[in-house]
C-alpha positions as CSV (number, residue, x, y, z in Angstrom):
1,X,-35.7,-11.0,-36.3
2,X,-35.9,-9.6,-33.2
3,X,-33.3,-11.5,-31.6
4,X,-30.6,-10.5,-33.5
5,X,-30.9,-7.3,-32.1
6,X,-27.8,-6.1,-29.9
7,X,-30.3,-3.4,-28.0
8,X,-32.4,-6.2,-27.0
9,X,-29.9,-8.2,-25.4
10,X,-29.3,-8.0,-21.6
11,X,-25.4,-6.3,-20.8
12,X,-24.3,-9.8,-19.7
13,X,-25.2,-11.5,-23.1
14,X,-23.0,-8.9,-24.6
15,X,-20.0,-8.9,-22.2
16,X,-20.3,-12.4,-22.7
17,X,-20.2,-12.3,-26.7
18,X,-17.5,-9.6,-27.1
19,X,-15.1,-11.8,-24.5
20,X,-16.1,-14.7,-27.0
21,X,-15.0,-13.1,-30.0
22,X,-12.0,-11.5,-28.4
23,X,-10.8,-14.9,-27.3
24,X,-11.4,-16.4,-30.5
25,X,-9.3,-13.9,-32.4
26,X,-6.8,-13.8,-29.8
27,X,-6.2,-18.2,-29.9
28,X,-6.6,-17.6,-33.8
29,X,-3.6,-15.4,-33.6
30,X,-1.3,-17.7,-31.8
31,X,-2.1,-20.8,-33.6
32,X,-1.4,-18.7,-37.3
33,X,1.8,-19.9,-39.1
34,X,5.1,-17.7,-38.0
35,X,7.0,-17.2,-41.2
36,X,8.4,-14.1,-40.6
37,X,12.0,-13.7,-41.6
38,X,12.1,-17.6,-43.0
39,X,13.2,-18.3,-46.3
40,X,11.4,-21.1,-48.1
41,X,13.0,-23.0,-51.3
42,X,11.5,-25.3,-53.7
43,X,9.8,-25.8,-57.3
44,X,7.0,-24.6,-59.1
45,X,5.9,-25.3,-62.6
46,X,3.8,-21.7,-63.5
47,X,5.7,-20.4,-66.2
48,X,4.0,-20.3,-69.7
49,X,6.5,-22.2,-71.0
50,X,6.1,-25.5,-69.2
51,X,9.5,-25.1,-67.6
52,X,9.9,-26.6,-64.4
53,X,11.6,-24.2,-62.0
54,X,13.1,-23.8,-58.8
55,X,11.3,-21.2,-56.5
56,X,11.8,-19.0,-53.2
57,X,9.7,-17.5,-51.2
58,X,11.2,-15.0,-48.5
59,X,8.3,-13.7,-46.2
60,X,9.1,-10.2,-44.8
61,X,6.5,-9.3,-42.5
62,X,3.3,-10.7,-42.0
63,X,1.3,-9.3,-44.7
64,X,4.5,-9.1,-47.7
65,X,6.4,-11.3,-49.1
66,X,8.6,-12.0,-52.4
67,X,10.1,-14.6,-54.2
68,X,11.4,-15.7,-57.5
69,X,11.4,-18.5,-59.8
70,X,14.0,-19.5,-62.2
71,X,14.3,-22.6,-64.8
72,X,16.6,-23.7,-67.4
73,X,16.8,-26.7,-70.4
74,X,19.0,-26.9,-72.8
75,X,16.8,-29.5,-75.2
76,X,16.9,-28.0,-78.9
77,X,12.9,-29.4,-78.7
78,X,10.6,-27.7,-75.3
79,X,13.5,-26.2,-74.1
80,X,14.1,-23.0,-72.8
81,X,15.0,-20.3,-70.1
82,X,12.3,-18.9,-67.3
83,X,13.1,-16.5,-64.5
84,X,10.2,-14.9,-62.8
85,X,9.9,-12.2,-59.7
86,X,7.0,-12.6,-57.2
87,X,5.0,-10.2,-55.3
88,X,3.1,-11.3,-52.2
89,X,0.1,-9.6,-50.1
90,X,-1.3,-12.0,-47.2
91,X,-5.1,-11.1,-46.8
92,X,-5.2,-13.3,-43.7
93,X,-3.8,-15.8,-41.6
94,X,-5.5,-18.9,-40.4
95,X,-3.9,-22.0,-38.2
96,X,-2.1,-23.4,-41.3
97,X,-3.6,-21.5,-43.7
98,X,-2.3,-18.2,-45.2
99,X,-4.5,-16.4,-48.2
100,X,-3.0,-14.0,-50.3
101,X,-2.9,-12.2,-53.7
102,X,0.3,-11.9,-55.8
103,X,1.8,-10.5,-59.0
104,X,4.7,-12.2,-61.1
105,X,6.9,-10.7,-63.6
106,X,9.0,-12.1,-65.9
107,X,11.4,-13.2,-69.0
108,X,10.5,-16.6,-71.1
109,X,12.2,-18.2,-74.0
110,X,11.6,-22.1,-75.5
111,X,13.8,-23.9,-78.2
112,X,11.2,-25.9,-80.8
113,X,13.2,-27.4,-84.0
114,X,16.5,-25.7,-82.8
115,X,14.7,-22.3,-83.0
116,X,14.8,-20.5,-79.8
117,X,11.7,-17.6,-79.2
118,X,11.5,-15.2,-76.4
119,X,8.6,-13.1,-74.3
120,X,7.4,-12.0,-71.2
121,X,5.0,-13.3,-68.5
122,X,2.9,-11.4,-66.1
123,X,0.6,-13.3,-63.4
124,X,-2.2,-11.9,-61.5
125,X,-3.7,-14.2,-59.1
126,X,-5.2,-15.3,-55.6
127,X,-4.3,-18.3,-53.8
128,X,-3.4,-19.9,-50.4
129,X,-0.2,-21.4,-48.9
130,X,-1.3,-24.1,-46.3
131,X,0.9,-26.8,-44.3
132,X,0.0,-29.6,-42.3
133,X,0.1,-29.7,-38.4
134,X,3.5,-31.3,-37.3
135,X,5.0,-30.4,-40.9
136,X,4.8,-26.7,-40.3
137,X,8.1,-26.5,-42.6
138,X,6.7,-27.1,-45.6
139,X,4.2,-25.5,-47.2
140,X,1.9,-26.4,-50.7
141,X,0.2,-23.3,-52.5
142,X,-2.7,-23.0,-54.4
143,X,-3.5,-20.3,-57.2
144,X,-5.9,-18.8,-59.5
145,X,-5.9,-15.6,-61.4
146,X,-5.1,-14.3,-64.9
147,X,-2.2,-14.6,-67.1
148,X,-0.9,-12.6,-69.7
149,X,2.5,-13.4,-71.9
150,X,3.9,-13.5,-74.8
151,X,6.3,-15.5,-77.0
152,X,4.6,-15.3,-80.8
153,X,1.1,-13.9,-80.0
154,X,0.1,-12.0,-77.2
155,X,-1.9,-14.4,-75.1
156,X,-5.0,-13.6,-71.8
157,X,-5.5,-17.0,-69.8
158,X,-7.0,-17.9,-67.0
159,X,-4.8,-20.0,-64.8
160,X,-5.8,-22.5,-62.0
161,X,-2.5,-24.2,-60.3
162,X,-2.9,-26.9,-57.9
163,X,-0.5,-27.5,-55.1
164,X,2.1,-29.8,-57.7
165,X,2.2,-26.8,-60.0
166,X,2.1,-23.8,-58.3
167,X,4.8,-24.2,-55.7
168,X,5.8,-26.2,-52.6
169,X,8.6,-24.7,-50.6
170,X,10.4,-26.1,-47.5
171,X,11.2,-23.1,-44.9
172,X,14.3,-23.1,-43.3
């Protein structure tokens, strides 16, 4: 594989591939998602519970961001009380596309027969926040990653949320 080989390449080949790649990073960078300093509110649905939630998401820089979720129901059968914190670190950017891993803490309680039970949940996942071109204000996410909570037995799960249940936020 000879031609792979930057030594074997004439000086003008290389110019011409480092401008190439420079260029292309530089366009990637102006066509990334500027979220910086915008709060986004919505809903999610990733509580152990099954408690529907409203959720923000405040981006502080480009690579951290926090937010919190926080649901209530007052039926004495699946009710309960959810309020979560959210840690976010952006891996990188891409037009529309933001990848990141997160951590979410939090306090969980559900009514069944009148009887009301409380925990704790703590998420570890991965997942992406995209948006569509010409609706750049809101944005869908996607996770995966571990859970671990507890209510009556301490439970490990594997979670997969799509873009319904994990969260979709409108940026203001």
């Amino acid at each position: 594989m000879s031609f792979l080989r930057l030594s074997s390449m004439s000086s003008f080949y290389r110019q011409a591939i480092v401008c190439f790649l420079l260029f292309f990073s530089v366009s990637l960078k102006i066509q990334a998602m500027e979220r910086d300093g915008r709060l986004g509110v919505g809903f999610a649905n990733q509580m152990a519970n099954s408690l529907p939630s409203i959720s923000f998401k405040l981006q502080k820089g480009k690579a951290f961001a926090f937010g919190g979720q926080i649901g209530y129901s007052n039926s004495d059968n699946g009710g309960g009380t959810a309020a979560a914190v959210k840690l976010y670190r952006n891996f990188f950017d891409e037009p529309h596309l933001t990848f990141f891993g997160s951590v979410l803490g939090g306090i969980i309680s559900r009514k069944a027969n009148g009887i009301s039970e409380s925990g704790f949940q703590t998420d570890i996942t991965l997942g992406s926040e995209f948006s569509f071109p010409g609706l750049e204000s809101l944005g869908f996410s996607l996770e995966f990653g571990l859970s671990f909570n507890k209510i009556n037995d301490f439970v490990v799960e594997t979670v997969g949320n799509n873009f319904v249940v994990s969260a979709v936020h409108f940026y203001l």
